[in-house]
C-alpha positions in Angstrom: -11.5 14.8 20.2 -8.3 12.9 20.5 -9.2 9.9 21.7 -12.0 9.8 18.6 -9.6 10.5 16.6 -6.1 8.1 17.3 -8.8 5.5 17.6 -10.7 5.9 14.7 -9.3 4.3 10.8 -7.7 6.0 8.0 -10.5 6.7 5.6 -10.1 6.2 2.0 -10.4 10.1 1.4 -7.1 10.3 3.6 -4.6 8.2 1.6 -5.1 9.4 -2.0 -2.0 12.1 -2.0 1.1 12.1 0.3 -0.2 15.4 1.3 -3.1 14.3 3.1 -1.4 11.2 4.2 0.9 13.4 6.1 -1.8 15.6 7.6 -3.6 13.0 8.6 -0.9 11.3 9.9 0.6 14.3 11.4 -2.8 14.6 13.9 -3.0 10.9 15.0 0.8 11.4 15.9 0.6 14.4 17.9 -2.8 13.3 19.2 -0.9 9.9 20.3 2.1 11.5 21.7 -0.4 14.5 23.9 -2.2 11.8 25.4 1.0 9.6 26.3 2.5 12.6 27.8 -0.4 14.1 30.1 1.8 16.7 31.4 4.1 14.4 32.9 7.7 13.8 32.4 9.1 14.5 28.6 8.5 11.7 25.8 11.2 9.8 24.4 12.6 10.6 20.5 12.1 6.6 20.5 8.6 6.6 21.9 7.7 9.3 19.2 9.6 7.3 16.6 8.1 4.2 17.7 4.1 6.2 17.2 5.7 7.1 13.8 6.5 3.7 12.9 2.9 2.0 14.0 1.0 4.9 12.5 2.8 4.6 8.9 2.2 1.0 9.3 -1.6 1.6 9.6 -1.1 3.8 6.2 0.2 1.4 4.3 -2.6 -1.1 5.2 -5.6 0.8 4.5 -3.5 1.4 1.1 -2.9 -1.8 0.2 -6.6 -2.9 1.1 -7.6 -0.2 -0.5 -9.6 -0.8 -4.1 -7.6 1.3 -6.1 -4.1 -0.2 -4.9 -5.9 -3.6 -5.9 -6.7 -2.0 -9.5 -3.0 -1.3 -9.9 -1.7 -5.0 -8.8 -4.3 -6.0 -10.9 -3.2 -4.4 -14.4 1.0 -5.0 -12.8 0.1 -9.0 -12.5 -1.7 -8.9 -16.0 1.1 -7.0 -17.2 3.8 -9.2 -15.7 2.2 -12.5 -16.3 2.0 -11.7 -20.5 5.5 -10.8 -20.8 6.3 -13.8 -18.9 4.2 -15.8 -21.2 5.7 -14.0 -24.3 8.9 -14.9 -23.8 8.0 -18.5 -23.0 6.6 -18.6 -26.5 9.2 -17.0 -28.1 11.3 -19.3 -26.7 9.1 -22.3 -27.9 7.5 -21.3 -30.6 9.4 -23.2 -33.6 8.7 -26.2 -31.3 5.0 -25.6 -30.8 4.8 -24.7 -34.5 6.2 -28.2 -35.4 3.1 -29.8 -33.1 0.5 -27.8 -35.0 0.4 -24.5 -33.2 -0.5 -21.6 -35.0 -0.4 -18.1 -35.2 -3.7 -17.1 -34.9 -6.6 -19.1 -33.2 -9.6 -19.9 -35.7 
């Protein structure tokens, strides 16, 4: 089951709330670190830190591929980009206005 399991992807299921992040998370760590270990000699703070670090990585990528974190950057970047262009017009608008520029379009 292990082996399945550090293998397999974060599904999308796994990533909507920290909590399940961190079960899920917590598993493929512990599943990681029993299958390093085998009964041998103890594992390293750093070599579990290290399974940490490469598991959270994997997190954050399913979450940023994931269609709702590209919803969100969507509506940020339209969000962004009009205030952006806002203040250019504010800034330019009695310009513009001298060159025919209008309020409202027709």
């Amino acid at each position: 089951m292990s082996e399945r399991k550090t293998g397999q992807p974060y599904s999308m299921e796994e990533i909507l709330s920290f909590d399940r992040i961190k079960r899920a998370m917590s598993g493929r760590v512990t599943d990681r670190v029993e299958d390093l270990w085998h009964g041998k000699e103890p594992i390293s703070a750093e070599q579990i830190s290290n399974i940490i670090s490469d598991e959270w990585q994997k997190v954050k990528d399913v979450v940023l591929s994931s269609p709702a974190a590209r919803a969100a950057f969507r509506k940020y970047l339209e969000r962004t980009v009009s205030e952006q262009i806002d203040k250019l017009i504010k800034r330019d608008r009695g310009e513009l206005e001298s060159l025919g520029v209008v309020e409202k379009g027709l």
